[in-house]
N, C-alpha and C positions, 0 to 999 in steps of 0.2 A: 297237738300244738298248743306251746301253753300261750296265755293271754296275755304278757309283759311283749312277745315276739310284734305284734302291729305295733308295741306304744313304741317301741325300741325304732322300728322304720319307721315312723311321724316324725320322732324325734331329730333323726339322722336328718331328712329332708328338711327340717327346717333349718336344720345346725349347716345342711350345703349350700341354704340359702343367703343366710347371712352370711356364709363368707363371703369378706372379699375376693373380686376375681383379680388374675394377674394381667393388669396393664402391657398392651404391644404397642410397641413404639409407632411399627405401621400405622396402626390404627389413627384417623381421625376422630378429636377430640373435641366434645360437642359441649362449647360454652356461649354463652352470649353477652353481648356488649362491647366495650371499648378491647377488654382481653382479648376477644376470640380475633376481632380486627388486628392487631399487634400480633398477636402468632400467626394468622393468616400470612402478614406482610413479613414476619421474619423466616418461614418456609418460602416464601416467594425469594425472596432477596438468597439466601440459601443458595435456590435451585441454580440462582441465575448468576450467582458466583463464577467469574473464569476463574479458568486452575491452571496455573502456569509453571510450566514445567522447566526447571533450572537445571545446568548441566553440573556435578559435583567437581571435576576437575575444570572448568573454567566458567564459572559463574556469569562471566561477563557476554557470552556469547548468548544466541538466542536459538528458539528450536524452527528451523523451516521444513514445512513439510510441502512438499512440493507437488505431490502427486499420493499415489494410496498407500505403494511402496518405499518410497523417498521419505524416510524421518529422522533429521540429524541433525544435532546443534553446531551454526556456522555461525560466518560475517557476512554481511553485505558492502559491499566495493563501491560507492560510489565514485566515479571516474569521470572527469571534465577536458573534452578537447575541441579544437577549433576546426578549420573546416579543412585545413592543413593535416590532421592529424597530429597534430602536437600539444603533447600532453599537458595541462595547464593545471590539473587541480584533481585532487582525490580524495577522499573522504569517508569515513568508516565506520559501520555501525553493526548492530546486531541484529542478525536476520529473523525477528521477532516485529522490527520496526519496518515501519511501511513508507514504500520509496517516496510517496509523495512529502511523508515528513520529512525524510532526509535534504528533500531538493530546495526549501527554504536556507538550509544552513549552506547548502553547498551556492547556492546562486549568491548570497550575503558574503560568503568569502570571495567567489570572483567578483561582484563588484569591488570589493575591499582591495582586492590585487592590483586590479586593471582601472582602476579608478572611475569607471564610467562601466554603461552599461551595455550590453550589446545589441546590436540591431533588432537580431530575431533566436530563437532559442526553440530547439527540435528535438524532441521529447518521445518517450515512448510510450505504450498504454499503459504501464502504471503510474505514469505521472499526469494522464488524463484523467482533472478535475476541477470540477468548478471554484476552489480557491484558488492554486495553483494559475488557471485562468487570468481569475481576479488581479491575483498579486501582480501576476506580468503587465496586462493593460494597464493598468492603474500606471505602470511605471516606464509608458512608452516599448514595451519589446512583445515582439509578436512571438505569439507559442504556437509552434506548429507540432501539429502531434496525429499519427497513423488512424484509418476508420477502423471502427472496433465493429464486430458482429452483435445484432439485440441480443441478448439471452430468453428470447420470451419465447415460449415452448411451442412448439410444433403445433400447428391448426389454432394457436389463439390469434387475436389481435397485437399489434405488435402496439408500442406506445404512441410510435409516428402516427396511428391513424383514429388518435384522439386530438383533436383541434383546440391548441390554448386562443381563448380569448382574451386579447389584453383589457381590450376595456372594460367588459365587463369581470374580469379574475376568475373567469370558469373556462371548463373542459368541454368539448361536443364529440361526444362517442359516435362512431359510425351510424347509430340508429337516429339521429342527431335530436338525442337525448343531453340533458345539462348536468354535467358531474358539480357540484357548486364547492367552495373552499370549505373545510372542517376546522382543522387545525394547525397548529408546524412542530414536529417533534424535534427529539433532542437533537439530531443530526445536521438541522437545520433546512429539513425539505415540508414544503407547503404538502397537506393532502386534500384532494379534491374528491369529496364519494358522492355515488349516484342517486336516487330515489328507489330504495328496494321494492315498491309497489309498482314502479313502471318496469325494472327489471325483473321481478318476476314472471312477466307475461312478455318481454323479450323476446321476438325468436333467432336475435342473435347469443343468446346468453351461454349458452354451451361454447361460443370463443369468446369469449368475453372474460368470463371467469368462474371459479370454482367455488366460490364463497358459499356457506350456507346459508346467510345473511340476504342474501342475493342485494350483495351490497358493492360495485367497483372502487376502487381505489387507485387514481393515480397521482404518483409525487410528482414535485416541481420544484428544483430546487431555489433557496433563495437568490443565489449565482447567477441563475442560469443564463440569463442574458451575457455574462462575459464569457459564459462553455460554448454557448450559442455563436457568438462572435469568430472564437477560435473554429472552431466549426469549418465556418464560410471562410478562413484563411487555406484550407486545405485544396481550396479549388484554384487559389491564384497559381498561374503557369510556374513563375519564380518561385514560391516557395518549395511546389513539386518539386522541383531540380535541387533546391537545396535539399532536401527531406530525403533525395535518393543517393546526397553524397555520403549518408549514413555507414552503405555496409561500403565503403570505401576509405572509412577514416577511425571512425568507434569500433567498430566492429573488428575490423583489420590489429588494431590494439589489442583489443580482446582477446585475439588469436595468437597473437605474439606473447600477451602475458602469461595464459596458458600452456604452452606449448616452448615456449624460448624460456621461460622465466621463469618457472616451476611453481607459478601460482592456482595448479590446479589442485595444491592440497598447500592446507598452509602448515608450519612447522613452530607455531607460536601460539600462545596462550596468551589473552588480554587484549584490549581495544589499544593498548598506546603500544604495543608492539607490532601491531596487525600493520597498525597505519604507518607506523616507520619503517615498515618491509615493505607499502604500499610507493611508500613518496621514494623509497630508495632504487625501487624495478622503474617509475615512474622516469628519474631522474637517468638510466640506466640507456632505458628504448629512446630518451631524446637525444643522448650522446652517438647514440648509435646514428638514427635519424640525419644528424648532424654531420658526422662522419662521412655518410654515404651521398650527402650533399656536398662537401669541401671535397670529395675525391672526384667526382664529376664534374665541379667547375678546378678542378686539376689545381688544389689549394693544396698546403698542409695542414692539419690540422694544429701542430703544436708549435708552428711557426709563425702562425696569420693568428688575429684581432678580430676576423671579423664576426666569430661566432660569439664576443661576448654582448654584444646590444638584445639577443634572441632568447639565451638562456632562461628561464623562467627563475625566481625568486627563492623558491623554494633548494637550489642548490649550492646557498651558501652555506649552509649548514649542514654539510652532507656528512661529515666529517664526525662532528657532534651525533649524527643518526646513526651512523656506522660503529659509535663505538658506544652510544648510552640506549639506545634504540628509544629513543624519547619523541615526544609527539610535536607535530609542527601543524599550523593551521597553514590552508592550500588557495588555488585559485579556480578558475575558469573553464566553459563550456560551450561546444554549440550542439552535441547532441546527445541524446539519453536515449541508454538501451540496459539492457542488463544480459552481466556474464555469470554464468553459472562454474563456479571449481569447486571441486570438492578436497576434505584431506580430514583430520581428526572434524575440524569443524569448517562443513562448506561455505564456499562465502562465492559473494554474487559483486559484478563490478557494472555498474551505470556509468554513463553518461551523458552530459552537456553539451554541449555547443553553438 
């Protein structure tokens, strides 16, 4: 073996050394100072980007997904009726948007109809929330809205049987321990955590919670006082009975749209078509409605007067909808529920009253 063969391998290893090696993207990148904090925060912002998924033939619709199997881009149907059943107001959006936002613009339109505002207003669990709430009380009308089930898991504590204190602005956990205020995030809910040294030694902390921290956490919304309020509406006798004329009047609509009206798949692309097919079924079932009330009090309908004081607003223009399918702003509600149809893109119908 001749002598040049070791200098030759020195050589090589130190020539492997200083190569550069090739960069993986994977790879965390170990810098320090104001940098490393800037990239931190821009893989953070990154991760926590939503990814919203748009449909190529009708951009304007949204994607609902309803269950694991259920994923379709549809409309949402907001639908406004009285306790009569008679259609007052519909309104339509993409079933991306969440019913609570939708029920400001539709309760601003029936005021705007009916000129005033109505007694009391019967809502279903998606529109159970503490603005929603708010918004109502503040303006004289009572929300009455169905009992939801906690979502708090099996064998924990439920939130009910954490004790707000008002005066002092803390929490009293079953072990009647003091959860104290922290902070209020972006959502707008107060958080109240506990002393992780007294939770540690816990011996209820196995229902209590899972944190590693052994730290609890309960929100509380800024609201809450007018969720609270609405609350304790659900027990008065009278609203009960209004609350149950629900699958008697929304609901029965529903059914009708569905099945009579062939709103269980829709045949239109676009928000200002949707809704002009909406107000036109809308305008449709109160004729009907109408009908079957003037043939019972033994009327004519194309002879007698008396059905024009009734009509809602919305059907002067029906004419203009029928033939430009163009958009009309709507009216009125006493109850909200939502109706599920499917077609190219499923749409869902609430409402008012």
């Amino acid at each position: 073996m001749s002598k040049q063969a070791p200098i030759k391998r020195s050589l090589q290893r130190k020539w492997q050394k200083s190569k550069p090696k090739p960069t993986n993207r994977n790879s965390k990148k170990k810098s320090n100072g104001i940098g490393s904090l800037m990239e931190n925060r821009r893989c953070h912002l990154r991760k926590k980007k939503r990814e919203v998924k748009v449909s190529k033939t009708d951009p304007e619709s949204g994607l609902l997904v309803k269950n694991e199997r259920e994923r379709v881009f549809a409309y949402s149907y907001h639908t406004a009726c009285d306790r009569n059943g008679w259609i007052l107001q519909t309104y339509v959006t993409a079933a991306n948007v969440h019913d609570s936002q939708a029920f400001f613009v539709l309760f601003e339109r029936v005021k705007r109809e009916i000129q005033s505002c109505p007694e009391a207003v019967c809502v279903d669990a998606g529109y159970k929330t503490p603005a929603i709430a708010k918004y109502l009380l503040e303006q004289g009308v009572k929300p009455i809205w169905p009992y939801t089930r906690p979502k708090t898991k099996d064998g924990f504590f439920r939130k009910s049987d954490f004790v707000y204190d008002e005066y002092f602005d803390c929490y009293l956990c079953p072990n009647d321990q003091v959860l104290s205020y922290s902070t209020t995030n972006r959502e707008g809910y107060r958080e109240y955590k506990s002393d992780p040294a007294v939770c540690r030694s816990c011996p209820y902390l196995h229902q209590c919670t899972q944190s590693k921290s052994y730290t609890k956490v309960v929100t509380r919304h800024v609201w809450q006082d007018y969720y609270e309020e609405a609350e304790h509406l659900r027990y008065v006798p009278e609203y009960r009975e209004l609350y149950a004329l629900r699958k008697e009047t929304i609901e029965r609509d529903f059914a009708d749209m569905k099945e009579k009206h062939g709103l269980r798949w829709t045949h239109y692309r676009g928000l200002e078509k949707n809704e002009a097919q909406a107000m036109l079924v809308c305008a449709a079932m109160n004729l009907k409605k109408l009908a079957n009330y003037l043939w019972k009090a033994k009327h004519r309908p194309f002879f007698s007067f008396a059905w024009l004081p009734i009509l809602p607003t919305f059907f002067e223009n029906i004419v203009y909808l029928w033939n430009k399918m163009g958009f009309r702003h709507s009216s009125e509600t006493h109850f909200v529920n939502s109706l599920d149809t499917k077609f190219d893109h499923t749409f869902f119908c609430f409402s008012l009253s």
